[in-house]
VEXDREN-2710 file (C-alpha; in Angstrom, 1 decimal):
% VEXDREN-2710
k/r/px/py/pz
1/UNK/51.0/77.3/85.3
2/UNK/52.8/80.2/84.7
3/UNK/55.4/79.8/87.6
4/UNK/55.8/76.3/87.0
5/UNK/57.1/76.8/83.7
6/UNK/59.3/79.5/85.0
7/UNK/60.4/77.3/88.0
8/UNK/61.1/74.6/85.4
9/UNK/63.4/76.7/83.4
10/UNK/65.4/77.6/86.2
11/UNK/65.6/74.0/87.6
12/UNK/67.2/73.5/83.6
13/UNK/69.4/76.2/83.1
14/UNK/71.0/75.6/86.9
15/UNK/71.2/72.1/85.3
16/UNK/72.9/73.2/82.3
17/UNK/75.2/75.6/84.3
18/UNK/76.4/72.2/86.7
19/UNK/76.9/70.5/84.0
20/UNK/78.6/72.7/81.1
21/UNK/80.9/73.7/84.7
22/UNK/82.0/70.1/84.7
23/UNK/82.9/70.0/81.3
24/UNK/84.8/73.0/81.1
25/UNK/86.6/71.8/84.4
26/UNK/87.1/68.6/82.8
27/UNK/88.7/69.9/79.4
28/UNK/90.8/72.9/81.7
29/UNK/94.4/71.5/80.6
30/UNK/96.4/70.3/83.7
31/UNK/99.8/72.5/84.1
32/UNK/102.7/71.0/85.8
33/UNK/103.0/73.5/88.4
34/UNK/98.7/72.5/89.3
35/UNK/99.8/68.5/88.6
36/UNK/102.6/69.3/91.2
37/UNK/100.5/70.9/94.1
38/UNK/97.6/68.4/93.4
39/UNK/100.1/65.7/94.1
40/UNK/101.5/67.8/97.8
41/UNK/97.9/67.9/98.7
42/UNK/96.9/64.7/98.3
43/UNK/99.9/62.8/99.0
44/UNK/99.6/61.0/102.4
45/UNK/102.9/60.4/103.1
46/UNK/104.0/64.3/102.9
47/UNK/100.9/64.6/104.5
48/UNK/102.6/62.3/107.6
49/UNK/105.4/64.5/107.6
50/UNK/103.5/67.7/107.8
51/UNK/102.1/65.9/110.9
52/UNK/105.2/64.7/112.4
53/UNK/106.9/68.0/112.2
54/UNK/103.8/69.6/114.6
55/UNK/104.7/66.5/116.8
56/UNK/108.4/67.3/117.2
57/UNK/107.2/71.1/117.6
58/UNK/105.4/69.8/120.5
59/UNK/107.9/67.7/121.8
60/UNK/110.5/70.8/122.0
61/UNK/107.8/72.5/124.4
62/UNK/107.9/69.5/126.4
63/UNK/110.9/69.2/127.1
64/UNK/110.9/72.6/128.1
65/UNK/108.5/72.4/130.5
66/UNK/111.0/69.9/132.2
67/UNK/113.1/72.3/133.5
68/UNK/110.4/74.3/135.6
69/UNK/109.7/74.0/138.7
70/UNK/107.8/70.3/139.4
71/UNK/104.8/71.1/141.7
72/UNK/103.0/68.1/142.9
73/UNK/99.7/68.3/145.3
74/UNK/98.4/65.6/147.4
75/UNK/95.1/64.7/149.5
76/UNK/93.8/61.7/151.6
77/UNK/91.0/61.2/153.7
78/UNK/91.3/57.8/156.0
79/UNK/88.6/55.7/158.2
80/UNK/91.2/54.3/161.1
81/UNK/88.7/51.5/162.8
82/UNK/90.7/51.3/165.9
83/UNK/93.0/54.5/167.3
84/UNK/95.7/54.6/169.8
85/UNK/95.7/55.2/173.3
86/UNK/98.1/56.9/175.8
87/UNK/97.8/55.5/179.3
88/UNK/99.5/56.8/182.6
89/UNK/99.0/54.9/185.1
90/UNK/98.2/55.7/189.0
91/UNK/101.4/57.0/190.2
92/UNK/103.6/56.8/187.1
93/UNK/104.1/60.9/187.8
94/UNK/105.3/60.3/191.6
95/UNK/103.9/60.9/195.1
96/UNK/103.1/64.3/196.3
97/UNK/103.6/64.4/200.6
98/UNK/100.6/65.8/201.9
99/UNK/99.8/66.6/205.3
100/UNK/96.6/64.7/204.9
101/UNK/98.8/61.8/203.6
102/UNK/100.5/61.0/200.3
103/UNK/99.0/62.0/196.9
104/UNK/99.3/59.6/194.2
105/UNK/100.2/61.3/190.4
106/UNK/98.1/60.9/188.9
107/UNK/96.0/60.0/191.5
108/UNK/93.6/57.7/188.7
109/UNK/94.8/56.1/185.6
110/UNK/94.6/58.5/182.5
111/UNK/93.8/57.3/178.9
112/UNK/94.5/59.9/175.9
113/UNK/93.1/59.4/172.7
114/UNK/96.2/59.6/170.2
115/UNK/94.0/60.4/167.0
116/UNK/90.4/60.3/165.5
117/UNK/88.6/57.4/163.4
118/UNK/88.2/59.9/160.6
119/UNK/91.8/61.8/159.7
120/UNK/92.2/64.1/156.4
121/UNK/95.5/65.3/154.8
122/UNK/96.4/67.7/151.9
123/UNK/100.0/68.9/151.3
124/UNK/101.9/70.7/148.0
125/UNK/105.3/70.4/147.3
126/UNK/107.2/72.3/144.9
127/UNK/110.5/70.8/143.6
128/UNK/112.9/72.9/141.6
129/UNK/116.0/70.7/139.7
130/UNK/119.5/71.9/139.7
131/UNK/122.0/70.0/138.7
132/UNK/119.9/68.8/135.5
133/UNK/119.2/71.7/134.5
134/UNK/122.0/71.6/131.8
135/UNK/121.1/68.3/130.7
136/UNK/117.9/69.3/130.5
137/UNK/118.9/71.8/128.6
138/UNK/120.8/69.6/126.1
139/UNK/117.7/67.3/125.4
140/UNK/115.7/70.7/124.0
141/UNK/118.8/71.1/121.9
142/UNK/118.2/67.8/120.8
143/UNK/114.2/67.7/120.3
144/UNK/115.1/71.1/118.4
145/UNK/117.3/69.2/116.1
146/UNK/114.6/66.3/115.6
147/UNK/112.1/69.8/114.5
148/UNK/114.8/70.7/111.8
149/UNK/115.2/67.1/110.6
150/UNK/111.6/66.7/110.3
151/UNK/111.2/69.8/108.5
152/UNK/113.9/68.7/106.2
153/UNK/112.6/65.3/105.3
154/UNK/109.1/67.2/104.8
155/UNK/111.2/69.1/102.2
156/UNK/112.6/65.8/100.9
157/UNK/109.5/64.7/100.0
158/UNK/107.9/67.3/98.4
159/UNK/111.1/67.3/96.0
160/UNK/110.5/63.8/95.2
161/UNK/106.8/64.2/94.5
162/UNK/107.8/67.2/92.3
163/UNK/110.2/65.4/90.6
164/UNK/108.0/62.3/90.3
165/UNK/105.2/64.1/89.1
166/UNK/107.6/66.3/86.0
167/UNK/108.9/62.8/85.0
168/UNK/105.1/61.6/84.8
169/UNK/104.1/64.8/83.1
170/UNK/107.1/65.1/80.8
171/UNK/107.2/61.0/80.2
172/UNK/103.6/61.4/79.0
173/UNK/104.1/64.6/76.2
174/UNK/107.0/62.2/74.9
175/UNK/104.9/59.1/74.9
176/UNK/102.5/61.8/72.8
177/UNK/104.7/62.3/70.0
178/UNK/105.7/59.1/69.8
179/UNK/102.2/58.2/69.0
180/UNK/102.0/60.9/66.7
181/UNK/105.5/59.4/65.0
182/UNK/103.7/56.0/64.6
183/UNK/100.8/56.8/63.5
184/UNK/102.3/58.5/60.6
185/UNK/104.2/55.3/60.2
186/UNK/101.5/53.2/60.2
187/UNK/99.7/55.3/57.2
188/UNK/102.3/54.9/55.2
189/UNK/102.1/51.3/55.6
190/UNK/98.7/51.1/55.3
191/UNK/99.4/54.1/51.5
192/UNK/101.9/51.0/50.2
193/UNK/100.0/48.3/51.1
194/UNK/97.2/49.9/48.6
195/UNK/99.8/50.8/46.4
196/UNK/100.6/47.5/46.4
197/UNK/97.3/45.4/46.6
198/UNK/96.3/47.5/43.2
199/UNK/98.9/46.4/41.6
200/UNK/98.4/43.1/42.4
201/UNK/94.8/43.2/41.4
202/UNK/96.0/44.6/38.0
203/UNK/98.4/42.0/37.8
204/UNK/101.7/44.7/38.4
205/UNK/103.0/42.4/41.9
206/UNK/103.2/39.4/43.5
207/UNK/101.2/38.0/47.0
208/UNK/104.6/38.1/48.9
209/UNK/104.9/42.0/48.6
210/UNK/101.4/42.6/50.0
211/UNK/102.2/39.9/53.1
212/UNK/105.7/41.6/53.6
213/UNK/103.7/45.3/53.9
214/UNK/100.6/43.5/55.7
215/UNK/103.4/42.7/58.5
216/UNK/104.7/46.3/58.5
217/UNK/101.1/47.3/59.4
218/UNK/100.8/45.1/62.0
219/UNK/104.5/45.9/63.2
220/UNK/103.4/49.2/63.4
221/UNK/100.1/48.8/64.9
222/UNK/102.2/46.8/67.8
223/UNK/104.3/49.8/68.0
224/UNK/101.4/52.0/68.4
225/UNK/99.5/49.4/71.0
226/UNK/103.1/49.6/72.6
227/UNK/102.7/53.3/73.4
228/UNK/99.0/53.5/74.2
229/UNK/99.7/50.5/77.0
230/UNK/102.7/52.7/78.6
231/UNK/100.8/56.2/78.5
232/UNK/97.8/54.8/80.3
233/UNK/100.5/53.2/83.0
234/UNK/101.9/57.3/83.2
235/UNK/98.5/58.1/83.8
236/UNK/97.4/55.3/86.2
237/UNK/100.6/56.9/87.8
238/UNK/100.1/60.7/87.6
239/UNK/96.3/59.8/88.5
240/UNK/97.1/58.2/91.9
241/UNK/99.7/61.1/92.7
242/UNK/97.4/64.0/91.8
243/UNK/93.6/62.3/93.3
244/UNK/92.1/63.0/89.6
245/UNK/90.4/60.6/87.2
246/UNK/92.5/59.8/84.1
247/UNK/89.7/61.0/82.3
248/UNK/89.9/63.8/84.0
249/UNK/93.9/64.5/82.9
250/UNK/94.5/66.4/80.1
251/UNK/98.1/67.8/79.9
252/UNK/98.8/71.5/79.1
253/UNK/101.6/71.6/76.1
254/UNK/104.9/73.2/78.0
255/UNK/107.1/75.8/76.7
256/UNK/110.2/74.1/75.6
257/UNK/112.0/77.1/75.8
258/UNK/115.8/76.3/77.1
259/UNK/116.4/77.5/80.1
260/UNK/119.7/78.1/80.8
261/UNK/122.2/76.5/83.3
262/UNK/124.0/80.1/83.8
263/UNK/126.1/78.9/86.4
264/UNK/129.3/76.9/86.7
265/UNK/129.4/74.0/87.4
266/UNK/131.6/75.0/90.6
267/UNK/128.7/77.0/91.8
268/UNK/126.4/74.2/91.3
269/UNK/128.7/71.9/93.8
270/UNK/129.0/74.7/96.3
271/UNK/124.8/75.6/96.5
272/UNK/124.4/71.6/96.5
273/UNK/127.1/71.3/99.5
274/UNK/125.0/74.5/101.5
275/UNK/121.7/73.6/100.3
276/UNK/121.2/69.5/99.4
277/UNK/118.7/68.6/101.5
278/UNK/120.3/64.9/102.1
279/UNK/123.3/66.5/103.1
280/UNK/121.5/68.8/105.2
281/UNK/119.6/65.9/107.1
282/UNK/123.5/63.7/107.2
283/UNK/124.9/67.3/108.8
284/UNK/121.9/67.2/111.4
285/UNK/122.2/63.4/112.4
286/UNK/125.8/64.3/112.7
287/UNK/125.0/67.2/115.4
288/UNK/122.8/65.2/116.8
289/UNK/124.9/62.4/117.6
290/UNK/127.3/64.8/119.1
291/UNK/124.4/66.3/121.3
292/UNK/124.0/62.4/122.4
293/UNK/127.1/62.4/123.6
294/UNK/127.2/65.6/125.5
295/UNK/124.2/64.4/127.0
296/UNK/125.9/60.7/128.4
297/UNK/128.3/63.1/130.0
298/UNK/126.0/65.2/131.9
299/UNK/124.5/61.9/133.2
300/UNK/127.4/61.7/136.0
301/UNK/125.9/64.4/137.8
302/UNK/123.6/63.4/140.8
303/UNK/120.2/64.7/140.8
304/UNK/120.6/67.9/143.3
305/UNK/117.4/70.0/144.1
306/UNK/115.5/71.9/146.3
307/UNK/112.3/71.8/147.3
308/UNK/109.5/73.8/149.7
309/UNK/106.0/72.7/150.4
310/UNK/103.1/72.9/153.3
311/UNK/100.8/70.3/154.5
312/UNK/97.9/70.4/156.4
313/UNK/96.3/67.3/158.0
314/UNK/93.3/66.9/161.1
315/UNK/92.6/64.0/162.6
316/UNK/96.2/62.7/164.6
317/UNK/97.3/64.9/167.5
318/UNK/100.7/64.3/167.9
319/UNK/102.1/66.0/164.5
320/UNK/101.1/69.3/163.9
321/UNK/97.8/70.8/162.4
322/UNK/100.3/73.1/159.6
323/UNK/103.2/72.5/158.3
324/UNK/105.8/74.4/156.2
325/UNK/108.5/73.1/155.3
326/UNK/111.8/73.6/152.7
327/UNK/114.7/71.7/151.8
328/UNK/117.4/70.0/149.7
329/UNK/117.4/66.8/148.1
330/UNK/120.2/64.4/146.3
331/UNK/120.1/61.6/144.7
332/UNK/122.8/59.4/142.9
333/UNK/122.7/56.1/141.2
334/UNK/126.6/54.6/142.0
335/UNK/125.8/52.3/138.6
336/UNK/125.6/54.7/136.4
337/UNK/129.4/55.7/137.0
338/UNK/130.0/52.6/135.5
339/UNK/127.2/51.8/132.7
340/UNK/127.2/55.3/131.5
341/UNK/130.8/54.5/130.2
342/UNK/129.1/52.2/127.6
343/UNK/126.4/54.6/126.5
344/UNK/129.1/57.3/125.8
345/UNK/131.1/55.0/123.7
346/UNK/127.9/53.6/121.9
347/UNK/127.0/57.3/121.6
348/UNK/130.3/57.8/120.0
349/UNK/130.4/55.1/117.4
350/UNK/126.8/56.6/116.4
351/UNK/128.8/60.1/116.3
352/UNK/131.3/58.6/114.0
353/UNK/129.1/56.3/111.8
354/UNK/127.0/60.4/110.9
355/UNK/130.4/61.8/110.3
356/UNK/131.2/58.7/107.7
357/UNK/127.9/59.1/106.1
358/UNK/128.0/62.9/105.8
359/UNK/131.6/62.2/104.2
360/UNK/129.4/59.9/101.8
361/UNK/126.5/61.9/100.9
362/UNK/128.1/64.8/100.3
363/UNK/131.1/62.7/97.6
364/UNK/127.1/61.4/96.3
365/UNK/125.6/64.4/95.6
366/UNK/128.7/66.1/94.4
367/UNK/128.6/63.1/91.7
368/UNK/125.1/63.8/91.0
369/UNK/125.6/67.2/90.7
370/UNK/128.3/66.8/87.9
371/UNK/126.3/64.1/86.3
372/UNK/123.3/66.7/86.3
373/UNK/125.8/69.1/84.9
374/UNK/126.8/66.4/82.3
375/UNK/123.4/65.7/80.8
376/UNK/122.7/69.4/80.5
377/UNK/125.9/69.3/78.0
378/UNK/124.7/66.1/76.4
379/UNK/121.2/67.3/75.9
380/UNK/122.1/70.5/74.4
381/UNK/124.6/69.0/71.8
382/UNK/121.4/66.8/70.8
383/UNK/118.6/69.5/70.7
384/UNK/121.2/71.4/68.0
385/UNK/121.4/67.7/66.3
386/UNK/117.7/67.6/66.4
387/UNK/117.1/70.8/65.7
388/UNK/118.9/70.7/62.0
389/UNK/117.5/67.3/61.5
390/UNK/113.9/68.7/62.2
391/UNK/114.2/71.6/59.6
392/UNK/116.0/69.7/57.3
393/UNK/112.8/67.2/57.3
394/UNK/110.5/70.5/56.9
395/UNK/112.5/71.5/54.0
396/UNK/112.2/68.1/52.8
397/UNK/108.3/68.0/53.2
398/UNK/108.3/71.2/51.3
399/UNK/109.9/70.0/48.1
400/UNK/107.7/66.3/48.4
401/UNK/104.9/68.7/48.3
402/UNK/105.7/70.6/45.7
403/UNK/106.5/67.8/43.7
404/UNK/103.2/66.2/44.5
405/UNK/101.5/69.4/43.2
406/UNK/103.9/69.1/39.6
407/UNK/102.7/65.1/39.4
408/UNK/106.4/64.2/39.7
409/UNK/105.6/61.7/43.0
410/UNK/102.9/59.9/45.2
411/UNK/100.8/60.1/47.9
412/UNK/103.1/57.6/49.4
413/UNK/106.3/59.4/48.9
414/UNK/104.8/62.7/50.9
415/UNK/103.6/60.2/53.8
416/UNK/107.0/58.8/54.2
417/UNK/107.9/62.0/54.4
418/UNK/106.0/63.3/56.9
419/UNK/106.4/60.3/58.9
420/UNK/110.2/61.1/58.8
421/UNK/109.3/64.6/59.7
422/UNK/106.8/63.4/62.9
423/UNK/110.1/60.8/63.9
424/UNK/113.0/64.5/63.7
425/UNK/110.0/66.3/65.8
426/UNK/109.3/63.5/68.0
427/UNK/113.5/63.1/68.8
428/UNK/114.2/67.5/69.4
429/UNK/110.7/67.5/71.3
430/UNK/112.8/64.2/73.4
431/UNK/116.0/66.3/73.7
432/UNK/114.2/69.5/74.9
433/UNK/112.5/67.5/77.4
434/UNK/115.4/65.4/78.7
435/UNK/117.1/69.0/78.6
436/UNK/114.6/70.3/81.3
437/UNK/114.3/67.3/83.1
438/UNK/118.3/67.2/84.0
439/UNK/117.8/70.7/84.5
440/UNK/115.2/69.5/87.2
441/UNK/117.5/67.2/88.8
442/UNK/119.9/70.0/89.0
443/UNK/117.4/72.5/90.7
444/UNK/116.3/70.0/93.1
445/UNK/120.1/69.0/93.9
446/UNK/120.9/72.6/94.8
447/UNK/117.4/73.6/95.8
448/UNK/117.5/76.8/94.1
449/UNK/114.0/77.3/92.3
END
């Protein structure tokens, strides 16, 4: 009896522990930087990329390989149902003069077996490529290129699922206050609407005041509806990016402390020129295209090699039982002389189309860049705006207070108040996060975190 108790209590408190674990993990707030690497692991397609940058790893190897020696081994083994014969017939040799008379050679027919019913052969070869060798070259060049273009649109994507995910996170603190904002407003409505409805009971108003401020609730209750509807779409959102439950999300307040665009605006353009990840990938399809064309050019070369190999084979008499053997080969196909003329042009209009888009991306993220830059400005001339308006409002609150205290106001007068005050915090906690966010686009831009 007495273990079974004591079994029971441990089954309960390992219970207990399970469970009070899942809470805690449950009500753990959710940072941006653990919203952002929840997204990178369970996003599939940088998951694809991850996977596609081992492939072109692989690929370089490969083509590597190509410019080894190529060794090739062969065997057969062979049932020949008839075989062929040699015959010399009597006499074909001449006639030997004898004393005892003339001598026939051979003196009888003669049949020679040219081979056997059963006949086995097993060779190896070993084929060395010369003249390829630089085009062969060329094509690693290449399949190194696709490595560095794969690693950079693996880097793309992670900065558009951090991005994604801070405009989700940020979006959803703003929708936040907002709510905060309306609900305020919506008390107030509801203060005056029983400001009013008593003094309509005591015979003070009329019924169209109390329908004008029952539509102000409701306006407000839209407003609020409004809000709750477009958080639950951020956290549908943020939900399917990071692989947790939107019960599960519960957003850590962020430290809206400015952070400082130190930098010039020139130095901004000239990291984003050397660092831009688009531009990066336009300045490899560029090279790459060029490669292409080196390439076409090295395809007027015949195929020149040499080659060594031995074979051994039992079973026909006339060739021999070993065999070493070493040489040189050549081949050339004439039409290529002539098609490989297209292929270089259609290799060069590629060229020129990657030096026409590099020409673009890099005047589109320079405009980016100063539109970042821009916003930064903008955003910093309205957290100031904000700021004063927010402690103006708190001033404001103060004196409604004190008045309330003294009798010298209502209940409604210190709600309005407040609901002015939750509107000045809701706009500087806006600005502040607009500031960071264009502050964002301008890290991710230059890609200097």
């Amino acid at each position: 009896m007495k273990f079974k108790k004591i079994h029971l209590s441990g089954w309960l408190a390992a219970v207990l522990l399970v469970f009070a674990g899942n809470t805690m993990a449950q009500q753990t707030p959710l940072s941006l930087d653990k919203a952002i690497d929840k997204a990178l692991q369970n996003n599939k397609l940088y998951s694809v990329k991850s996977l596609q940058l081992d492939e072109k790893r692989s690929r370089v190897k490969e083509d590597r390989i190509k410019a080894y020696p190529v060794v090739s081994v062969s065997s057969t083994y062979q049932y020949n149902a008839s075989i062929g014969q040699l015959s010399i017939p009597q006499g074909a040799l001449g006639v030997i003069p004898l004393p005892a008379g003339n001598v026939a050679l051979p003196n009888n027919e003669l049949n020679f077996d040219l081979g056997q019913h059963q006949t086995f052969n097993a060779g190896a070869t070993i084929y060395q490529p010369i003249s390829q060798l630089s085009k062969i070259r060329t094509g690693v060049e290449v399949a190194k290129m696709d490595v560095q273009i794969a690693d950079r649109e693996k880097t793309k994507a992670s900065l558009q699922i951090r991005q994604a995910v801070e405009k989700l996170y940020y979006g959803i603190l703003i929708t936040q206050k907002q709510q905060e904002e309306a609900r305020a407003k919506m008390e107030l409505a509801k203060m005056k609407f029983y400001d009013v409805e008593s003094g309509r009971l005591s015979g003070k108003t009329i019924e169209s005041s109390e329908s004008g401020l029952q539509a102000n609730i409701a306006d407000e209750e839209q407003n609020l509806l409004k809000l709750e509807i477009q958080q639950e779409d951020y956290l549908a959102d943020l939900s399917r990016l990071t692989g947790l439950e939107p019960g599960q999300i519960r957003l850590e307040n962020v430290s809206l402390t400015p952070v400082e665009a130190t930098r010039a605006l020139e130095d901004y353009k000239t990291g984003a020129m050397e660092n831009n990840v688009d531009i990066q990938l336009a300045d490899l399809a560029k090279s790459k295209s060029e490669l292409g064309v080196k390439a076409a050019k090295l395809s007027y070369r015949p195929d020149i090699g040499v080659f060594a190999g031995y074979t051994f084979q039992k079973g026909n008499i006339i060739f021999p039982q070993n065999n070493p053997f070493v040489g040189a080969s050549l081949k050339w196909n004439v039409q290529d002389i002539f098609s490989n003329k297209e292929v270089i042009r259609q290799r060069d209009l590629v060229s020129q189309q990657a030096q026409m888009l590099l020409s673009d991306k890099k005047e589109e993220v320079n405009n980016s860049v100063e539109k970042a830059y821009r916003k930064i400005r903008q955003a910093q001339s309205l957290i100031a705006a904000a700021e004063r308006a927010y402690t103006y409002r708190q001033q404001e609150l103060k004196v409604q207070l004190d008045k309330k205290y003294a009798g010298l106001n209502t209940e409604a007068d210190v709600l309005n108040t407040k609901s002015l005050l939750a509107r000045s915090e809701a706009d500087l906690f806006t600005a502040r996060l607009a500031y960071r966010l264009a502050v964002s686009d301008l890290t991710i831009l230059t890609e200097r975190f």
